[in-house]
C-alpha positions as a printed Julia matrix, in Angstrom:
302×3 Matrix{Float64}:
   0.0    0.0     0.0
   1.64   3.52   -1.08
   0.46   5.84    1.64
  -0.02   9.26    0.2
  -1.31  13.0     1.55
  -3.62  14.82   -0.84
  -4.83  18.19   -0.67
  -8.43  20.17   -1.64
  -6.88  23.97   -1.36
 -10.2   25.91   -1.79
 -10.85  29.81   -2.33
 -13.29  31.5    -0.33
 -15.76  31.17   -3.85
 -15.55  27.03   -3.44
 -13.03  26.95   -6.63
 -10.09  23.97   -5.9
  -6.91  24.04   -7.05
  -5.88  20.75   -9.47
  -2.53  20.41  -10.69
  -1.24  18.79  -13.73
   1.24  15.76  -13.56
   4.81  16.58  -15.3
   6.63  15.05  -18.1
   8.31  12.38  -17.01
   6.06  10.98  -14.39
   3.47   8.11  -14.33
   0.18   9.99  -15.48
   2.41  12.82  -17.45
  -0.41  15.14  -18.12
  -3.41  13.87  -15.92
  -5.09  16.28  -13.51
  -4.52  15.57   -9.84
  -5.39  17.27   -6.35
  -1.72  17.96   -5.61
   0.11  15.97   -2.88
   2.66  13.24   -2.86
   3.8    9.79   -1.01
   3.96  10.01    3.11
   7.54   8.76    3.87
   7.66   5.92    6.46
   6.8    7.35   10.06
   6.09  10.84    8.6
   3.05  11.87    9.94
   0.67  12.4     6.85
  -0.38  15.99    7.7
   3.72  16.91    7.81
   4.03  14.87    4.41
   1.32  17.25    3.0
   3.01  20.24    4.13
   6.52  19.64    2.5
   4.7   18.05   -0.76
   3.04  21.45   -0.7
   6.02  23.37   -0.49
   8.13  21.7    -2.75
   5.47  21.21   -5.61
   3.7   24.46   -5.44
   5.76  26.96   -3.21
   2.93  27.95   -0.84
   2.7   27.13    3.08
  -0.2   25.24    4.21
  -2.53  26.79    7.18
  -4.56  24.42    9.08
  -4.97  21.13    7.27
  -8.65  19.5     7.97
  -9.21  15.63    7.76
 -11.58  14.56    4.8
 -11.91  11.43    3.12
  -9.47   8.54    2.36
  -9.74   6.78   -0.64
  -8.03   3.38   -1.88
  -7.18   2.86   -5.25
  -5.21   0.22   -7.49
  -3.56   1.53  -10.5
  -1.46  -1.02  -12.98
   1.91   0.41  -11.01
   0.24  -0.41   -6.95
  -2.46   0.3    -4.92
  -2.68   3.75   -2.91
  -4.1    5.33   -0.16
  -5.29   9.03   -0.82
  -5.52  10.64    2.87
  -7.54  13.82    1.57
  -7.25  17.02    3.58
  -8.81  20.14    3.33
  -7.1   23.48    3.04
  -8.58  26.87    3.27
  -5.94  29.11    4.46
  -1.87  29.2     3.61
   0.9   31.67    2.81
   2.53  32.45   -1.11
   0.62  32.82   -4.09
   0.76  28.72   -5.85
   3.16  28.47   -8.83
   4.55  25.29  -10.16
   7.75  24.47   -9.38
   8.27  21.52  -10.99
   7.45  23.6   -14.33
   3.27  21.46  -13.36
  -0.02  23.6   -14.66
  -2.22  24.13  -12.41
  -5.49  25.34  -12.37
  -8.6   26.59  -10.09
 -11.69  24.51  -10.77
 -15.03  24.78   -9.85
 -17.61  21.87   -9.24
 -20.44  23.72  -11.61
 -18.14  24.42  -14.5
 -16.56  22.29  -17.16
 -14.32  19.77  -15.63
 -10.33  19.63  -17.09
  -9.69  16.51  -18.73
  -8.16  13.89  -18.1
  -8.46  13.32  -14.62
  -6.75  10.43  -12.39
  -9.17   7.83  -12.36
  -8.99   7.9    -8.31
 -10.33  11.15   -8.32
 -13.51  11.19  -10.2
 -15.23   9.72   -6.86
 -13.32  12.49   -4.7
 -15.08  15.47   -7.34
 -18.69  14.54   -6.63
 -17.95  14.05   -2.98
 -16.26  17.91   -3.13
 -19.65  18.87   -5.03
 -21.74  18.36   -1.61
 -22.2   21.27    0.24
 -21.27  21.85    3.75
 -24.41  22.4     5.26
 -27.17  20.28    5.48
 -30.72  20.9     6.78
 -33.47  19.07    8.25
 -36.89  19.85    8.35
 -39.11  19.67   11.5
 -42.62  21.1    10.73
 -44.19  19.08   13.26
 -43.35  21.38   15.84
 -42.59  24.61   13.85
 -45.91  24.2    11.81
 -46.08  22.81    7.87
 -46.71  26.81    6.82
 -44.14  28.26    9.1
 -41.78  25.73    7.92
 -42.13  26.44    4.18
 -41.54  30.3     4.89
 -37.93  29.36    6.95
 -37.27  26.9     3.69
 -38.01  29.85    1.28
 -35.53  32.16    3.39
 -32.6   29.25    3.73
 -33.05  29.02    0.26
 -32.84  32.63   -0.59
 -29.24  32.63    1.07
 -28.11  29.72   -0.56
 -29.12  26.5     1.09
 -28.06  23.38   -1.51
 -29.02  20.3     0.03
 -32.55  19.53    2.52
 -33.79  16.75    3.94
 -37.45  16.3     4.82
 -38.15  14.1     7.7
 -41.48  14.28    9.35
 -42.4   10.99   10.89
 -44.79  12.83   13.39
 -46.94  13.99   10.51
 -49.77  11.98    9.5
 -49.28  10.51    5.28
 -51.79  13.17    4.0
 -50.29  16.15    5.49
 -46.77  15.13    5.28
 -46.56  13.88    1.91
 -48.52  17.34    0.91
 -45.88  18.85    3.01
 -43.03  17.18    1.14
 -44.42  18.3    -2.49
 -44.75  22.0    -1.63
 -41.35  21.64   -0.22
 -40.07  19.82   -3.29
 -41.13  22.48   -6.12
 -39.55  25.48   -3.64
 -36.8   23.55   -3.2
 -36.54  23.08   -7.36
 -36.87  26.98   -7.99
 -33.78  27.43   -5.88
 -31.31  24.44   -7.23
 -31.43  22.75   -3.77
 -31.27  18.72   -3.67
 -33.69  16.82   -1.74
 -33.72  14.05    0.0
 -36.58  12.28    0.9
 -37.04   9.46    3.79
 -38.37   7.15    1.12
 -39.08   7.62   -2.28
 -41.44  10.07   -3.75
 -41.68  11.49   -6.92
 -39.24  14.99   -7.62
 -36.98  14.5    -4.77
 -33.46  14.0    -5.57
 -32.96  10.9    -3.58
 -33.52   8.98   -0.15
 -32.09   9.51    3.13
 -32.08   6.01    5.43
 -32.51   5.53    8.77
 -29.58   3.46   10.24
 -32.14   0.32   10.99
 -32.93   0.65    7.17
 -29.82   0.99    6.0
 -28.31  -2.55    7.95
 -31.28  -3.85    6.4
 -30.6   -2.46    2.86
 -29.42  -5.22    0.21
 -28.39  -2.4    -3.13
 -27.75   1.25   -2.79
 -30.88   3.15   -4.15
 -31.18   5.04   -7.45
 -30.28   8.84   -7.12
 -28.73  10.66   -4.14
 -28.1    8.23   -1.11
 -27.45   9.0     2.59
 -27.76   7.27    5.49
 -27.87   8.16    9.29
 -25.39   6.09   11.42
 -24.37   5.67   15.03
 -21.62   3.07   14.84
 -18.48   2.2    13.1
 -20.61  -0.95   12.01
 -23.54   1.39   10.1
 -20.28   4.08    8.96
 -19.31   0.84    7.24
 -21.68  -0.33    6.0
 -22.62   3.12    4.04
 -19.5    2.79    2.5
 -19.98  -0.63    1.43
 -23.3    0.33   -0.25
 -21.76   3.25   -1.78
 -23.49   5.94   -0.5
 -22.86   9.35   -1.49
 -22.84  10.57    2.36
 -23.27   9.84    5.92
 -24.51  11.27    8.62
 -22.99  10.5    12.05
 -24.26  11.67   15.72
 -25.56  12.47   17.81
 -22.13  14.83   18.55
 -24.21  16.73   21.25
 -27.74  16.67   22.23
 -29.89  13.86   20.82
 -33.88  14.05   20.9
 -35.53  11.95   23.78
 -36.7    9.54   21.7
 -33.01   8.57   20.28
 -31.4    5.78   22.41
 -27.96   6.4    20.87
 -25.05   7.78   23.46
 -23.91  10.93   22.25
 -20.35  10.97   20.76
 -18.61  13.9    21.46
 -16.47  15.34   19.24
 -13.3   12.82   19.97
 -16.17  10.0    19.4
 -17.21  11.34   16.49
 -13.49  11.72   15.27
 -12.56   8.17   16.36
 -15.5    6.63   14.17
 -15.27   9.05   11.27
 -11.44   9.27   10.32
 -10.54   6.87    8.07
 -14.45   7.23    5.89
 -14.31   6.77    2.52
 -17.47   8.76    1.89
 -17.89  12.27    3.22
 -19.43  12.34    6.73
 -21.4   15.26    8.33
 -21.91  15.5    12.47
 -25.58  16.18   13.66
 -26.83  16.45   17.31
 -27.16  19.87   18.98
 -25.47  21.74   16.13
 -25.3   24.88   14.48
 -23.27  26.42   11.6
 -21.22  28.17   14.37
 -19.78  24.46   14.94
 -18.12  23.96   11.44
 -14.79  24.13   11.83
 -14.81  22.13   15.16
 -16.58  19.35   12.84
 -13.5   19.9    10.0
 -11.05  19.36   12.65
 -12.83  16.14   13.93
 -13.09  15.12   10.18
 -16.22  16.15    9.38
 -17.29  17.06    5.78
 -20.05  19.51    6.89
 -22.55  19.66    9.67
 -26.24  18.66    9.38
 -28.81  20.82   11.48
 -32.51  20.34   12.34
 -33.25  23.33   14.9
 -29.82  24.89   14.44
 -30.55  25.31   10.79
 -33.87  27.35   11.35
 -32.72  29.45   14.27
């Protein structure tokens, strides 16, 4: 296994830097997130740093935990210990005579990519925040008007999740929801399937029980290592995993903590947002425990 340190520099506008292998090396002219091999006992985060330096000149800031990602090429089989970077020092230039170039998720996509990657793209594509509905106790009309003003400011991914509502109400609920929800280019996800959402979210008893991954966008809400797992297995696009704080009465699993949350999450293959008791205050707390984002039911209507 070639251990290797990988890094998603993003701007402040959600563009990523990709850098373009040199002559001479395996992949001359493939896109890459830039990086390179973690020398034996170098701690990864240290490997990224002095990859950084030496390929693009800059010095990293803080370097958040993402996703790892295995991958056998004809040459060996790697590990790609993604990190995220938002902040560092010295304007990127290639030293090693590389293009590079700043991408975004919504435009055309430079070509051609290292086949590892193409998973690691759609996984950037997710946005960080993700909210939950609860218009049993806010009220189905009162809830629509907070969705309309989430959306206004840029909310890209809801998921609706009534199991107090009755079938009539909720699943009129869930269409009015649904068309707002389409005006504004916001996903939705859906605890089952119903016609215009974007995909299903499972509950962690439904996803153990789950034999294929569903058709369209596929999440699941975990408590163990076992369920984490399994989500990968299955191929989701996303997990969620909590409760990191305060859980509702009626959940019966012990709340993780940030260092439990971090001790189940690192290693995830598939991005992996923290819920329980959180708001979008708590982001960069759930980065540095590994998070990809943080998903919100009161916290994202307050």
């Amino acid at each position: 296994m070639i251990e290797v340190a990988a890094a998603v520099i993003q701007r402040p506008d959600g563009s990523f830097l990709l850098a373009q292998r040199p002559a001479g090396k395996v992949y001359a002219g493939y896109w890459e997130f830039p990086g390179g091999k973690i020398e034996a006992g170098e701690p990864a985060q240290a490997a990224l740093a002095r990859e950084l330096h030496e390929e693009l000149g800059i010095d990293a800031g803080r370097a958040y935990p993402w996703i790892t990602r295995v991958f056998t090429y004809p040459h060996g089989t790697v590990r790609l210990n993604f990190f995220r970077i938002t902040q560092w020092k010295g304007d990127p230039h290639g030293k090693e005579n590389q293009a590079f170039v700043w991408q975004r998720s919504d435009a055309p996509m430079v070509e051609p990519m290292l086949p590892a990657n193409a998973p690691v793209l759609a996984s950037l594509a997710l946005p960080v925040e993700y909210a939950v509905t609860c218009a049993a106790k806010l009220g189905a009309r009162n809830m629509l008007a907070l969705i309309e003003q989430k959306l206004g400011v840029g909310l890209k991914m809801l998921q609706i999740r009534e199991p107090e509502l009755e079938n009539e109400e909720r699943n009129a609920f869930t269409a009015q929801a649904v068309l707002l929800a389409r005006r504004y280019g916001c996903k939705v996800l859906t605890k089952s399937f119903f016609v215009g959402a974007d995909g299903v979210h499972l509950s962690s008893r439904d996803l153990m029980r789950l034999k294929a991954r569903p058709a369209g966008l596929a999440a699941a809400s975990c408590h163990t290592r076992e369920e984490l797992h399994r989500a990968t297995e299955l191929g989701l696009d996303f997990a969620v995993l909590g409760p990191v704080r305060e859980k509702s009465t009626a959940d019966k699993s012990p709340v993780l903590g940030w260092e439990g949350f971090r001790r189940l999450a690192r290693g995830s293959s598939i991005p992996v947002y923290a819920i329980g008791g959180l708001t979008r205050a708590d982001l960069e707390q759930a980065w540095s425990a590994g998070a990809h984002g943080v998903a919100m039911i009161r916290g994202a209507w307050s």
